[in-house]
Each structure stands twice: as structure tokens, then as C-alpha cells.
N, C-alpha and C positions, 0 to 999 in steps of 0.2 A: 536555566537561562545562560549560566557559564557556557556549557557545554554545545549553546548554541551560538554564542558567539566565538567560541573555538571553531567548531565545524563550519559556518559558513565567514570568518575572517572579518567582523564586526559586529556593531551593536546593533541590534534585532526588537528591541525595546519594544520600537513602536511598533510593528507588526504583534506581537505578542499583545501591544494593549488594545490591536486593530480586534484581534479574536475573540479579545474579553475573558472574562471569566465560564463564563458561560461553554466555555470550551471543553476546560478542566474537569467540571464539573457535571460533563454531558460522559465520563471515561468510564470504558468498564476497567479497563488497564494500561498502566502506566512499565514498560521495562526497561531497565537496564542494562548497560554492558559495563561492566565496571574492571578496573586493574587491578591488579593485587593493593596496588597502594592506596586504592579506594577513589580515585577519580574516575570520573561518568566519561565517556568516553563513546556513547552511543545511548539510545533510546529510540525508542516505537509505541505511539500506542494503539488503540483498538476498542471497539464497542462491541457489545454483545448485546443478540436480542433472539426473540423467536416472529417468525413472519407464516402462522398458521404451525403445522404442522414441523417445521423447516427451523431449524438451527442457523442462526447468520452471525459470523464475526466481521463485521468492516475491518479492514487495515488501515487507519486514518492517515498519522505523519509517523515521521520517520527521519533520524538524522546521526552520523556518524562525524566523531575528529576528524580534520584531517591528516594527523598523522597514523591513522588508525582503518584510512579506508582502502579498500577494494584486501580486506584479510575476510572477506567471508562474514562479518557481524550482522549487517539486516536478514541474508538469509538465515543466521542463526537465530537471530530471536524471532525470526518471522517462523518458523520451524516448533518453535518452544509456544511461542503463540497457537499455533492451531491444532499442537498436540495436544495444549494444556483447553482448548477450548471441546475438544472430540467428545475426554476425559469428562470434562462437564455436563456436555452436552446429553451423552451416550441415547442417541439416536439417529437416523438419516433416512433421508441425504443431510449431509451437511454442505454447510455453503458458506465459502470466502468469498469474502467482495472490497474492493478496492478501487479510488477515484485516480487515475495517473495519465501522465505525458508521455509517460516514460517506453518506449521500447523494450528498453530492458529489461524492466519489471515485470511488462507482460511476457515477455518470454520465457522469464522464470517461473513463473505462475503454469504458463503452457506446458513446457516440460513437465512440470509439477503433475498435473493434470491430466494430462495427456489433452492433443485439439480436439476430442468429441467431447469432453469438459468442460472446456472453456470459453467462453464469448465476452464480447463478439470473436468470430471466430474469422480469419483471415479470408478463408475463401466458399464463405454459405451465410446466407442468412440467418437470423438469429430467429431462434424457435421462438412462437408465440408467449410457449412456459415461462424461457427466460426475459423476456418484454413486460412481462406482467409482474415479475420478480424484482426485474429492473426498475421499474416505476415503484412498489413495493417499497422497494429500501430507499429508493432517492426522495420519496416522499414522506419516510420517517425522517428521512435526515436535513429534512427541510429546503432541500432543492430540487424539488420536482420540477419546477417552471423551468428548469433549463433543460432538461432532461428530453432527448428524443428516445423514445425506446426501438425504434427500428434498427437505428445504428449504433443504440448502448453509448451515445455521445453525448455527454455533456457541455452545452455549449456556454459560451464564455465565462466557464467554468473558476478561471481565474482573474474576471474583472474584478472582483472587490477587492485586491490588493490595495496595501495602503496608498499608492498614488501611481498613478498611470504611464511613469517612468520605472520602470521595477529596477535597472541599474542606481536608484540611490537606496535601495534596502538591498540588495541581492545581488553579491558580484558575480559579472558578467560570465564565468562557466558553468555557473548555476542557471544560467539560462535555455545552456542547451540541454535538451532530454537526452540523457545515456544512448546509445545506440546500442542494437542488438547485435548476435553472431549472424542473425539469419536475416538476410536482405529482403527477402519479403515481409518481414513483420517489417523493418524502418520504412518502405514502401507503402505497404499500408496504412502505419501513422501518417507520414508525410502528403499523403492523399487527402486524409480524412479528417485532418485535424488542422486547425487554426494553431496563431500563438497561443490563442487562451482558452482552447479547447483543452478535453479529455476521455478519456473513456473511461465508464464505468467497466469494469472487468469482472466477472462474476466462474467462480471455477465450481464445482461440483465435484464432492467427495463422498464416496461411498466404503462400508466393511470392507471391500474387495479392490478398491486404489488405495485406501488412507498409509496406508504403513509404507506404500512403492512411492506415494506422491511426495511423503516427507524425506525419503532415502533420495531423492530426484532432485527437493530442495535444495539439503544437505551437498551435495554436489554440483549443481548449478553454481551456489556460491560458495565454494570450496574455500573452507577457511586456512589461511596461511599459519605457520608460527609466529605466535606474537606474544604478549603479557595479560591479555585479556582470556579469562578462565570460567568466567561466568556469567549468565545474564541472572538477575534479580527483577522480582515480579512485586508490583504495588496495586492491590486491587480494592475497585470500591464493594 
């Protein structure tokens, strides 16, 4: 809770008891980014499941210091995450899936991936497979009902926030979603998405991307020099 009141510049209390326990308690993994001196300084976490045949990690939340961001840390432990989920898994396809606003994220992901991996996918429809996949995990995760699967959109994905002003939990740059390198992905959020929309993002790893798509991570968000040396892994 410290480390989220460092990252986003106040007390966060009440969201945290908006989500309940039931949050914690739903994890397959909880990680860290820790300093030598042992302060948190980031964390991620993620669920794991099987949906048939198919190995899925969601990437749930995600939060960095702010004196500690834009050094490369969510791509790192996002990186340590789906290595260490492949590792577990040892079958495929595998499949990462993620609920975001964010531009950026899904960029990173794309690159990651490559765009015949990834959906929804900027400029094609999204295959039936991944529609049914879509519905699939938004319906384990308990928010099927907002869920369109044509568009991989989740709609007002972010109304349950604790109150309908998000400026008194959430200072005001945390509102905007990161922007991307490539003017077509912020175009096509900005198209297709509401304030409180998002998309479900679902990428597709195989024997023959996994090792190129983690090296792509690793470099999308290129980590700076800093004091942070390692992410620490808490699992149920």
C-alpha cells in the first residue's frame, strides 16, 4: 500500500478497500521490484489459468514509484512474468491477455508479438478464435457483460471506480493513457474507446516467437541505470 501511495502521490486506501479482499485472494502472482535497500518500488500482478487446451496469464495491475519510472521496470517484470509462466506452463499456444487504456501498453505488447498476434489488431478484424477466447477469459473474470467480442472492447470498463469524480482518488496525469510511438495505435484508441472504455488485448505465443517476443519486450522498455536489480516473485 506504501508503494502505492508513493507511485500515484496519495492515499489510495479507499480504492484498495473498493476492490476488497477478494482481489488478493483471486492472484496467482504477486512481484516485485525492489532496491538494494529493500524498498518496493514497483509491482505487477497476474493470474493464471488454463481455458481448454490453452495456457492464459492475464496481466491485471501494475504500478511503479515515481521516482523510479520510465527506467524500464513493468517491461521487466512483465518479461520475468511470462517467462516464468511459458516455464510453467510448457505447452502452446500460449496466451497473454491484458484489460488497458493504454496505448502504450498495447504497443508494447504488439512489438512483442508481432500484429498477426496480437488483437484486436489495428487494421482487420478480429478472428472468430480470438472472439470466443475473448468472451472465454472476460467471462472467468467476471466481466463478461461489458465485454463486446467483435471489438475486444470493454465497455465502461472503468465505472465501478470508487466515485464518479476519479480526480479525488487519482491525480489528474494518471488520467491520461500513455501515448504511443506510432500514431496509428493513439488513433485507433482515440476512435474506439470512451473515458471508461478498454480493450481486452490478447497476444499469441508460440515455440518459434517466445524467446524473439521476450527479447522485443526487453527492449521496447529499455531499462535505464538505476538501483533496482531485481524483481522478487510471491506466488499462491
Amino acid at each position: 500500500m506504501d508503494g502505492c501511495r508513493n507511485a500515484f502521490g496519495k492515499d489510495l486506501d479507499a480504492y484498495w478497500g473498493h476492490c476488497g479482499s477478494g482481489f488478493f485472494s483471486g492472484l496467482s502472482v504477486l512481484a516485485l521490484a525492489v532496491t538494494d535497500a529493500g524498498d518496493v518500488v514497483g509491482a505487477s500482478t497476474a493470474r493464471r489459468t488454463d481455458l481448454g487446451d490453452a495456457g492464459l496469464l492475464f496481466l491485471d495491475a501494475a504500478f511503479v514509484v515515481a521516482g523510479h519510472q520510465d527506467r524500464g521496470l513493468t517491461g521487466h517484470i512483465t518479461r520475468v512474468l511470462i517467462r516464468d509462466h511459458a516455464l510453467r506452463c510448457r505447452r502452446y499456444p500460449l496466451y497473454v491477455a491484458t484489460r488497458t487504456a493504454s496505448p502504450r501498453v498495447y504497443e508494447a505488447l504488439r512489438r512483442a508479438a508481432g500484429p498477426g498476434n496480437t488483437h484486436p489488431a489495428i487494421d482487420r478484424p478480429v478472428p472468430v478464435g480470438f472472439q470466443r477466447l475473448g468472451a472465454d477469459i472476460t467471462g472467468w473474470l467476471g466481466w463478461g457483460d461489458t465485454f463486446d467480442p467483435g471489438t475486444m472492447k470493454a465497455i465502461d470498463a472503468y465505472a465501478a471506480l470508487p466515485t464518479a469524480d476519479t480526480e479525488d482518488w487519482l491525480p489528474a496525469p494518471y488520467l491520461l493513457a500513455p501515448q504511443a510511438r506510432d500514431a496509428a495505435v493513439n488513433a485507433f484508441f482515440a476512435r474506439h474507446l470512451g473515458p471508461r472504455d478498454a480493450f481486452l488485448v490478447i497476444i499469441r505465443l508460440t515455440p518459434g516467437n517466445l524467446a524473439l517476443s521476450l527479447a522485443r519486450l526487453a527492449r521496447t522498455w529499455a531499462t535505464r541505470s538505476g538501483p533496482v536489480r531485481a524483481a522478487g516473485r510471491v506466488r499462491r
